[in-house]
C-alpha positions as CSV (number, residue, x, y, z in Angstrom):
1,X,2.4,-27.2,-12.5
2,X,2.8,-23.9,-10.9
3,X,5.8,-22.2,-9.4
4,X,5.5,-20.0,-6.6
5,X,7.5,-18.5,-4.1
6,X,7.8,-20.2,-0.6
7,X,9.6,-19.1,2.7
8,X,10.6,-21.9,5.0
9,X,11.9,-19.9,7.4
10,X,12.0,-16.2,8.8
11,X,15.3,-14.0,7.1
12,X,16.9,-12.0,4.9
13,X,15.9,-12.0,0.6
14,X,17.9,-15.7,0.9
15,X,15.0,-17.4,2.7
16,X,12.7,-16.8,-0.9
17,X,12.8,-20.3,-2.5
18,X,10.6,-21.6,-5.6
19,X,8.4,-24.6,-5.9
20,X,6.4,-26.3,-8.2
21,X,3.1,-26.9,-7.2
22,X,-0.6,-28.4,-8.5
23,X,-3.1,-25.8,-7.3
24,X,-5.9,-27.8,-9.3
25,X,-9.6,-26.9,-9.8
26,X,-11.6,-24.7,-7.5
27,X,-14.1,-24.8,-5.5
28,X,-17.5,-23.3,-5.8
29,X,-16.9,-20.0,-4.8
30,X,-13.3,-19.4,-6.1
31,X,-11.7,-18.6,-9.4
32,X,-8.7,-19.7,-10.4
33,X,-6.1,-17.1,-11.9
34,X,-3.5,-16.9,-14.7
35,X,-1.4,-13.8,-12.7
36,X,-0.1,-11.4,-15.4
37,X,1.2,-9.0,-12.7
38,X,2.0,-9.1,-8.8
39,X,2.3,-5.8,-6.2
40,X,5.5,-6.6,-4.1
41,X,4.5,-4.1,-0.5
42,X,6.4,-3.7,2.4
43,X,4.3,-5.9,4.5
44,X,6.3,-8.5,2.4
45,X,8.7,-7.5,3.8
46,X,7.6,-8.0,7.7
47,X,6.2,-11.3,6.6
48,X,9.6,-12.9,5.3
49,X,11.3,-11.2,8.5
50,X,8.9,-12.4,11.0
51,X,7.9,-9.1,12.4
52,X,4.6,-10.3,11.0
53,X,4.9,-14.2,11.8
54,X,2.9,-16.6,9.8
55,X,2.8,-20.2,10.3
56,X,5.7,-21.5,8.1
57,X,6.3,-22.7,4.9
58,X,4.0,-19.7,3.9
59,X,4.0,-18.2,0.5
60,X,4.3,-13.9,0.0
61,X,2.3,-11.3,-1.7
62,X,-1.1,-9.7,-1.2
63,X,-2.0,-8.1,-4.5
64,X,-2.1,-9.1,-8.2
65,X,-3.7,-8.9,-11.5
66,X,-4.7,-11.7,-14.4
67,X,-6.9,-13.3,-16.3
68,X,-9.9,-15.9,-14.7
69,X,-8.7,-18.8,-16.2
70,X,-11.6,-21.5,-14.6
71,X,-14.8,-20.4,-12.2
72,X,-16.5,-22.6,-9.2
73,X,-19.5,-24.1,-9.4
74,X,-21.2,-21.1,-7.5
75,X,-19.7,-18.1,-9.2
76,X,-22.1,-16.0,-11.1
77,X,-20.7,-12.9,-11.9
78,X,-17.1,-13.9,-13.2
79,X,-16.1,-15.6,-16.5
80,X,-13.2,-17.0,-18.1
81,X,-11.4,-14.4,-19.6
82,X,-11.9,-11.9,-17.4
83,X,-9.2,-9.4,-16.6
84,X,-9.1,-9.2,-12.9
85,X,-7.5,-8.2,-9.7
86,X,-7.1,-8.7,-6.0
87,X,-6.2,-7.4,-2.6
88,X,-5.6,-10.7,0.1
89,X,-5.3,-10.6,3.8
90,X,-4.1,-13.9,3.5
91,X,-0.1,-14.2,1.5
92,X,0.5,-16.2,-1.5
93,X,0.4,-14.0,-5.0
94,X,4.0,-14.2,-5.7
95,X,3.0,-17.3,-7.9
96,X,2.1,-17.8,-11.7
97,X,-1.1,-18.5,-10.7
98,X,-3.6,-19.1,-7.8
99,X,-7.1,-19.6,-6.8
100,X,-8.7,-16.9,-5.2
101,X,-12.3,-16.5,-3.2
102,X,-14.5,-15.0,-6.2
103,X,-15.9,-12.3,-3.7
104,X,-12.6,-10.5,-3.2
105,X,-12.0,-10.5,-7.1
106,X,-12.6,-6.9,-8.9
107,X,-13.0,-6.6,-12.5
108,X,-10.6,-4.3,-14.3
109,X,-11.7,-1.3,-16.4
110,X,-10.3,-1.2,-20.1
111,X,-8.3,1.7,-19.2
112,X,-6.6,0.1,-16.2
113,X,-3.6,-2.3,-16.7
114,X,-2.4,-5.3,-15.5
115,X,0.7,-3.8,-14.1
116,X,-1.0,-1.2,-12.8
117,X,-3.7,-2.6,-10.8
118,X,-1.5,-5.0,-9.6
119,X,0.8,-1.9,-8.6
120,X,-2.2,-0.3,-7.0
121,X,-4.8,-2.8,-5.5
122,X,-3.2,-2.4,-2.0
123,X,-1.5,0.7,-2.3
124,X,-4.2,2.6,-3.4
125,X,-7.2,1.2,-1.4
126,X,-5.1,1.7,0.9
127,X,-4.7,5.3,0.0
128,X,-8.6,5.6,-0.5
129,X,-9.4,4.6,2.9
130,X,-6.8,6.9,4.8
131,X,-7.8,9.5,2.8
132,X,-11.5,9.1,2.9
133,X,-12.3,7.2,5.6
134,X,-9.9,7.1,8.6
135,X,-9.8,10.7,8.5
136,X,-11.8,12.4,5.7
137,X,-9.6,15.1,3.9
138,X,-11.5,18.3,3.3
139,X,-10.2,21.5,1.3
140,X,-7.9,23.2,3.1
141,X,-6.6,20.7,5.2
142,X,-3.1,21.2,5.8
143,X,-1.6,17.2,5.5
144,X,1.6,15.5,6.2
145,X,2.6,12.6,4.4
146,X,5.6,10.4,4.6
147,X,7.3,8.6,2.4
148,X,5.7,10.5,-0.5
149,X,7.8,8.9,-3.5
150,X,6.6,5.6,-2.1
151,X,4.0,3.4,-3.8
152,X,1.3,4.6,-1.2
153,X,2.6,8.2,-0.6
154,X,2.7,9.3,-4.0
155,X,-0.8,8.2,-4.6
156,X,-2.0,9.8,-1.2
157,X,-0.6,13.2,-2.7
158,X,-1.6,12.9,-5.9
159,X,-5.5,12.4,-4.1
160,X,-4.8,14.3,-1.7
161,X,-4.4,17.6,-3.9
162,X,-7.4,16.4,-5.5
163,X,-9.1,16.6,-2.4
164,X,-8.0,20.3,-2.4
165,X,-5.8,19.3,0.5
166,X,-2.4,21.3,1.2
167,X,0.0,18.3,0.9
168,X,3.5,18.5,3.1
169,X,5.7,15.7,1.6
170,X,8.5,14.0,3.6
171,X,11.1,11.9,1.3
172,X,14.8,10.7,2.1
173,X,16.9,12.3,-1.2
174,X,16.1,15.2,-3.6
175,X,15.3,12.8,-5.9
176,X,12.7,11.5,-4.4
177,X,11.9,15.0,-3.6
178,X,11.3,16.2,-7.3
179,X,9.0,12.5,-7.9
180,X,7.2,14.0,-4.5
181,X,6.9,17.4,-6.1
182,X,5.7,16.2,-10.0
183,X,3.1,14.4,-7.9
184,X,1.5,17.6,-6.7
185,X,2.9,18.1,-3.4
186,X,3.0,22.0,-1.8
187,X,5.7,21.7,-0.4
188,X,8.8,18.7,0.4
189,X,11.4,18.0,3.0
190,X,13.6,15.7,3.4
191,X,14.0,13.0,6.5
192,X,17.4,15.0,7.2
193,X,15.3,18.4,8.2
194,X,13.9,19.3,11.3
195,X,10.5,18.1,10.5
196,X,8.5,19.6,13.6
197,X,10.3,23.4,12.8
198,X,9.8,22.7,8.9
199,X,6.4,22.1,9.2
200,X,5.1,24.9,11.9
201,X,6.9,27.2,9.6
202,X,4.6,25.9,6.6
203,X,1.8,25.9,8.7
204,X,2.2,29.5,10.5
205,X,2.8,27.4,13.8
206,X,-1.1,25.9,13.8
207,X,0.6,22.4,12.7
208,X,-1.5,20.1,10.2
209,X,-4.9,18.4,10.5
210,X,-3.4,14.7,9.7
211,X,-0.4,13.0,9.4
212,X,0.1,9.8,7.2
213,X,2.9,7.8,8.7
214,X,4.3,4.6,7.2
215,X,7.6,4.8,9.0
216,X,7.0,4.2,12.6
217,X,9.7,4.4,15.3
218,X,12.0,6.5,13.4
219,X,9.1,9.4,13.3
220,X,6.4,8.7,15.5
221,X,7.2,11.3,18.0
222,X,8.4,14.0,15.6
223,X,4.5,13.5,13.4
224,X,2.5,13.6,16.9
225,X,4.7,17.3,17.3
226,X,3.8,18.6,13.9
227,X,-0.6,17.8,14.8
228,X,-2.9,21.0,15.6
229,X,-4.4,20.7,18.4
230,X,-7.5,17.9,18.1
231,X,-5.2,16.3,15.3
232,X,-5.2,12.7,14.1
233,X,-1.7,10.6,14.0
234,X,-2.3,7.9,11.6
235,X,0.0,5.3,11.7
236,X,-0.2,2.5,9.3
237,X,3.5,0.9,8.5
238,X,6.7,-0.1,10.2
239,X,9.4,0.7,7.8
240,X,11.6,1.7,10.5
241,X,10.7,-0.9,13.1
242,X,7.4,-0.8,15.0
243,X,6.3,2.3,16.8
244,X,7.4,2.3,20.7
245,X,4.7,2.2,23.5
246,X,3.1,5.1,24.1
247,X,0.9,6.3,27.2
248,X,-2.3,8.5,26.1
249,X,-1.7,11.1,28.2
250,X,0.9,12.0,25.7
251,X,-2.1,12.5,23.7
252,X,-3.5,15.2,26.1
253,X,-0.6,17.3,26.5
254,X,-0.2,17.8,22.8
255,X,-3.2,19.0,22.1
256,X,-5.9,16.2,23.1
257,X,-4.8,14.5,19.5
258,X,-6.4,11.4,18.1
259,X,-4.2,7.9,17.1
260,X,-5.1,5.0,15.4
261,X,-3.5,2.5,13.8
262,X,-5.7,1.4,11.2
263,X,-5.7,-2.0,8.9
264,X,-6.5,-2.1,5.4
265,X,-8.6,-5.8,5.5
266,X,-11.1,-4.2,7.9
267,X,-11.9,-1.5,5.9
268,X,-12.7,-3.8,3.1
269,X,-14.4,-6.6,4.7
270,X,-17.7,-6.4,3.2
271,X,-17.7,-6.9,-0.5
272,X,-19.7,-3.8,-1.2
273,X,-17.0,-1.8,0.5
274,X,-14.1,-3.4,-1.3
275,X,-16.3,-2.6,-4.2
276,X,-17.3,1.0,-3.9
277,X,-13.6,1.7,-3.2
278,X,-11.9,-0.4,-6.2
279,X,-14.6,1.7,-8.5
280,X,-13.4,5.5,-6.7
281,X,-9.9,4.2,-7.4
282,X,-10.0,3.0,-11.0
283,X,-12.4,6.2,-11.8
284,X,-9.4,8.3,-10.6
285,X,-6.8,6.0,-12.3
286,X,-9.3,6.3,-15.7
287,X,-9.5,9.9,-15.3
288,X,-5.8,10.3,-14.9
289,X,-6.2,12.2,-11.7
290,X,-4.3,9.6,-10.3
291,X,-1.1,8.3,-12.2
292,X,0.5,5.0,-11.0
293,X,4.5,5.0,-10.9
294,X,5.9,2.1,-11.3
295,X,9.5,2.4,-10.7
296,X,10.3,-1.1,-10.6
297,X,10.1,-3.8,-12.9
298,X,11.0,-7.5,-12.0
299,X,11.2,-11.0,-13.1
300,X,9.3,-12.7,-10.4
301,X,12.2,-14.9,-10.8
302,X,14.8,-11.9,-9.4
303,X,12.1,-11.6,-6.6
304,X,15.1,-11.6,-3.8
305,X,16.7,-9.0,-5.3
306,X,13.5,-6.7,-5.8
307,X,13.3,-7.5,-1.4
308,X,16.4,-6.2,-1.5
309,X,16.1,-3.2,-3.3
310,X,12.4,-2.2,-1.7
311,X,14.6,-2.8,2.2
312,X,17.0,-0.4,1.4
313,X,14.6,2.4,0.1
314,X,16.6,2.3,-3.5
315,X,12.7,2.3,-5.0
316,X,10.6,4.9,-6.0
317,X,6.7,4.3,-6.6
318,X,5.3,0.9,-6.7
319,X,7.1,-2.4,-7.6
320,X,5.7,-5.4,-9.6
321,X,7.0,-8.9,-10.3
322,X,6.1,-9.9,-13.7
323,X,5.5,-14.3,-13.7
């Protein structure tokens, strides 16, 4: 038997029961898991809530690490004992273990934990295709990037300045300003300054090439006013609530700027995609260019209080639940 976490209905950290479960054999083009390590994310988060509604009981959790502990019939190029991770659009890896399609399964390099790709499937794809895809950073680019002490912003500045980038990090204390800072961002300010004023300063009043927002409503406005002209708003989380509706001609009048709210799962539908970026982002992880944080260590067993924690922004870098 396996226990894994299971919302009945949409709440607060209280809704986050345990069950036992069988999850058997599987099929021929699955592998089943021992998890060693799970990401907790704030799409958790909208998921428990509701703001993301799945059909209910649903489990939580879209990224983890382990060891292949049984292949299908049809899997070729996966064995037991494999050290392994994942990135799911579909929830369920807050569990011990779990059965997983084989094609969305990435072998791990020696040099890459458990903990941290578990801390880093999600958050740093994620990273790699904002940064490389969505809008392709080039040297000199000035960017902005909230949340910056966060599990995805402090990867996005750490590859960001390794893009040759000039990083403009937005975090809510001074402590998360110095994590922002160690990381490699130019320059910090905190979600108390007036951002748009901050940042023309910075920018000698051209504003930047990209902004990185994971906040929404609280900021959506104030990122589309710190753009250059023929800027790109990229908004990709809802920490705040969900961004308000917006009509494009505000687009026009400040500065014919480009906004997209992009999805990780689409940018990793093909295998060979999910692929090529898992290899850019271990290579980075291998090479220490890229340094996981992991603030946060919990028993998957104090899951409801790591909810807790990660909802009031008491968290700095990536989270993992340990089974």
């Amino acid at each position: 038997m396996t226990r894994v976490v299971r919302v009945a209905r949409f709440g607060g950290p209280e809704v986050l029961e345990f069950e036992s479960v069988e999850i058997g054999d599987p099929a021929p083009r699955q592998v089943r898991l021992r998890q060693t390590a799970v990401g907790l994310n704030f799409i958790d988060v909208y998921e428990r809530t509701g703001l993301y509604p799945n059909p209910l009981p649903c489990g939580l959790g879209r990224e983890a690490a382990g060891v292949v502990e049984a292949v299908g019939s049809a899997v070729r190029d996966l064995k037991v004992g494999d050290r392994v991770a994942y990135v799911l659009d579909q929830s369920g890896a807050y569990a011990e273990a779990r059965l997983v399609p084989a094609d969305r399964v990435v072998k791990l390099p020696a040099r890459v934990s458990d903990e941290v790709a578990a801390a880093t499937m999600l958050k740093g794809l994620t990273a790699q295709f904002l940064l490389r895809r969505t809008y392709r950073v080039r040297k000199g680019d000035f960017v902005l990037i909230h949340a910056a002490a966060g599990g995805v912003g402090s990867i996005a500045v750490q590859w960001a300045r390794h893009l040759g980038a000039r990083v403009i990090g937005v975090v809510g204390n001074p402590q998360k300003a110095e994590l922002a800072r160690s990381r490699g961002a130019d320059h910090v300010l905190l979600t108390t300054e007036d951002l748009v004023a901050r940042v023309r300063e910075i920018t000698d009043r051209q504003g930047v090439a990209v902004v990185y927002d994971s906040v929404g409503k609280d900021t959506f406005f104030a990122s589309l006013d710190c753009l250059r002209p023929l800027g790109m708003m990229v908004t990709f989380g809802n920490a705040s609530g969900p961004v308000p509706p917006i009509a494009p001609l505000e687009l026009s009048k400040r500065g014919s700027l480009f906004l997209t709210r992009p999805t990780l799962f689409h940018y990793i539908a093909r295998r060979a995609d999910l692929v090529k970026a898992a290899r850019e982002l271990f290579d980075l992880l291998e090479q220490g260019v890229i340094t996981a944080h992991i603030g946060q260590r919990h028993a998957l067993g104090d899951v409801a209080l790591a909810h807790r924690e990660l909802e009031a922004r008491r968290t700095t870098g990536s989270s993992v639940l340990l089974p």
